[in-house]
C-alpha positions, -999 to +999 in steps of 0.1 A: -288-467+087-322-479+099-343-452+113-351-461+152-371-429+163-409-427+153-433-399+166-456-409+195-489-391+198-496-379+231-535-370+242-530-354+278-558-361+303-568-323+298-581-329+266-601-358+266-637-342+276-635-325+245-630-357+222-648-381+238-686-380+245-710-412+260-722-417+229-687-420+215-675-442+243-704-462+240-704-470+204-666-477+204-672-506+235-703-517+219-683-527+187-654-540+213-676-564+226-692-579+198-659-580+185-648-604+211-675-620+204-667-629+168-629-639+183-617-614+164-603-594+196-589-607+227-576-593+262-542-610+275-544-619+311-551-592+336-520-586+364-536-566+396-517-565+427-513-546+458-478-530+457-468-530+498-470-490+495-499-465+502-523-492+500-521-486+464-537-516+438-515-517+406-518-535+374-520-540+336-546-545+310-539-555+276-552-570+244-552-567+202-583-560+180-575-575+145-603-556+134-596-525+141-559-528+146-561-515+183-532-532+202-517-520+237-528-514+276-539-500+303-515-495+328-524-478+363-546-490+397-564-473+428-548-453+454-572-449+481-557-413+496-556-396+467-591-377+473-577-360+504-550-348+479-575-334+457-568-362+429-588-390+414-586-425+433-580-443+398-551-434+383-543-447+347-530-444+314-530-457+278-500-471+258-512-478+216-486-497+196-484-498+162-497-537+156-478-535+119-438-530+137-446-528+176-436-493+180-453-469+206-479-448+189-496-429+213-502-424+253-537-413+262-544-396+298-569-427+311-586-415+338-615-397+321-615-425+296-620-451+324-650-434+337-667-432+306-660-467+288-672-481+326-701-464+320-708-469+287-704-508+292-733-507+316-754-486+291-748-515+263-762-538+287-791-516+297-797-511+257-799-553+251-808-563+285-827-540+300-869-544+306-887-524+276-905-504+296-880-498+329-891-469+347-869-464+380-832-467+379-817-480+411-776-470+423-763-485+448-728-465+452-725-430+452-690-430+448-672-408+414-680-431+387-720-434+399-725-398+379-708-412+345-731-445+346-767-427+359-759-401+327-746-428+304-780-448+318-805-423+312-800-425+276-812-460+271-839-460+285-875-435+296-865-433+330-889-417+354-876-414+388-837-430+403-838-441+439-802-451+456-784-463+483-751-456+496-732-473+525-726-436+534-757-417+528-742-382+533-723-393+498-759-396+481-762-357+473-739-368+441-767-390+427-795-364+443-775-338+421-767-360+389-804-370+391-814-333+391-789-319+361-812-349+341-845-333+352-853-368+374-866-370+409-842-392+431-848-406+462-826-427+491-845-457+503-833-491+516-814-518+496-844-535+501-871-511+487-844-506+462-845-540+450-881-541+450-890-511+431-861-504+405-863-520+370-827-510+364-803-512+392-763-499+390-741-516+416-713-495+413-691-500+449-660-514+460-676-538+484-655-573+493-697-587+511-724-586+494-754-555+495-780-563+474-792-598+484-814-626+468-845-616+489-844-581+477-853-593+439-885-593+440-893-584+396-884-584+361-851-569+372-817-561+349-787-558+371-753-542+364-727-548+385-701-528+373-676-525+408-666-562+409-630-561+389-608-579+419-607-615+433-627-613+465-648-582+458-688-591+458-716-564+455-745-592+454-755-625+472-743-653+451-776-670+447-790-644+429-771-652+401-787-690+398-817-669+395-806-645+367-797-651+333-759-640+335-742-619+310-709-604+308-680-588+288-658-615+296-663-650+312-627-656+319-628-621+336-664-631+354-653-664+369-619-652+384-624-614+394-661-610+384-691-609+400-695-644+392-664-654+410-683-664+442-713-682+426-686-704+403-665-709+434-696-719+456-710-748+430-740-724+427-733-714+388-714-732+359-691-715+339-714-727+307-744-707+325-726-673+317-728-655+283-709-629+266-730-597+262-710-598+224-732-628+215-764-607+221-752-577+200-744-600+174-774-616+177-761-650+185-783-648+215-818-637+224-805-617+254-837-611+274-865-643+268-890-635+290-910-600+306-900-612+342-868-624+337-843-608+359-809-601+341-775-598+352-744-581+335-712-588+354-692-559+342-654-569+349-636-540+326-617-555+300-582-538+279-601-539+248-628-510+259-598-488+272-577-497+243-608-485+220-620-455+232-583-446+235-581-448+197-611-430+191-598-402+212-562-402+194-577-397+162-601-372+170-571-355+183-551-356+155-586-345+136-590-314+153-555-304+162-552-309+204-528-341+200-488-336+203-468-348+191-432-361+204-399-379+182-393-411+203 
């Protein structure tokens, strides 16, 4: 009789701040990406939809790394009351499947993991994309996930003050405080001093019209906008992108629930003007050409970065003895 149970490793929530560090999370997405790159890993089509109940956005990301073998998703959304229930907006977890016979292997808490493969997929880009010798970080959004991408920020680069802006400035004590812990001045200014003076900026909002405009530009700029993961969300003006030199994590992602949505829908921007940030880790391209280039990531969140740090943190687990395990 053919055996039909297998044991499923389980990593609760609880436990993932003690496996997984930035650095972890970042080298794991890093690898992701130039993966995806090389073909060799490949996100299935993203489902997202608002379910009709507690104005609650729900959906599914997926894909398979042949490389490393990662195959599953990502399976959760945003329920915007949760705060005033003392839990996180973003909700999530992670489903691995054994790639060689399709069985469930393990289910990861995600929410944690979210926060730190967003952030470390805007450090990659700071790493490759980012001026030389940036000095002020700019956030605009002061919302949970601002603290994981200042921190995961800060390691890239010499940073030497971060200024910010926040549609609701009594939020900006977050970034004031995150700022602080990393021995960095911060201070709130305008979206348009903002654009002026930071070397680095962070969009990081849930914004449907865009804050940081083309005016506001004024330098050798790299840009990440990292909220922009839903058809008609925008964080910037369109036009700046004709002026940027467009990256991303995935250009199917970009031109249908990216950043680059807008641009590609308003004939400002081709779809053959935007380039994987995989091709500049692999060095397939030259990422930043110029001094006073301005550079844009268009950070969309793809499966494969939840699906990898997932498996990081289920063998690190099993490693050091926090995993369970459960006959399924």
């Amino acid at each position: 009789m053919v055996n039909q149970t297998s044991k499923v490793t389980i990593v609760p929530e609880s436990e993932i701040a003690g496996l997984i560090t930035s650095q972890t999370a970042f080298d794991a997405v890093e690898a992701t990406f130039a993966a995806m790159s090389r073909r060799s890993a490949y996100n299935f089509p993203v489902i997202r939809e608002a379910i009709g109940h507690a104005d609650a956005l729900y959906g599914f990301k997926s894909g398979f790394d042949r490389e490393s073998l990662a195959l599953g998703l990502k399976s959760g959304g945003y329920w915007p009351e949760n705060e005033v229930r003392g839990l996180t907006n973003h909700q999530s977890t992670v489903i691995l499947f054994d790639a060689d016979t399709g069985r469930v292997k393990a289910l990861v808490g995600g929410n944690l993991l979210t926060a730190l493969r967003t952030a470390a997929a805007s450090a990659v880009s700071i790493k490759y994309l980012a001026p030389k010798n940036a000095r002020v970080l700019g956030m605009i959004g002061a919302g949970h996930q601002s603290a994981f991408q200042m921190r995961a920020a800060v390691e890239h680069r010499n940073f030497e003050k971060v200024i910010g802006w926040n549609f609701h400035p009594e939020m900006l004590s977050r970034l004031s405080e995150t700022a602080r812990d990393l021995d960095l001045p911060f201070e709130s200014v305008s979206l348009a001093d903002l654009g002026e003076q930071a070397d680095v900026i962070i969009s990081i909002t849930s914004s449907f019209a865009p804050l940081l405009m083309d005016s506001h530009v004024t330098s050798s700029t790299h840009i990440a906008c990292m909220g922009t993961d839903t058809k008609g969300k925008q964080e910037v003006e369109a036009s700046l992108l004709t002026r940027a030199t467009v990256f991303t994590d995935e250009i199917a992602q970009s031109i249908s629930i990216g950043e680059a949505q807008h641009a590609i829908a308003s004939n400002v921007l081709k779809e053959t003007h935007i380039n994987e940030i995989g091709s500049v880790i692999n060095g397939d391209h030259p990422g930043r050409n110029t001094d006073d280039e301005i550079t844009l990531f268009d950070g969309t969140g793809v499966g494969l970065q939840d699906l990898a740090v997932a498996r990081v943190a289920v063998d690190l687990a099993v490693e050091r003895g926090v995993a369970r395990e459960v006959t399924f």
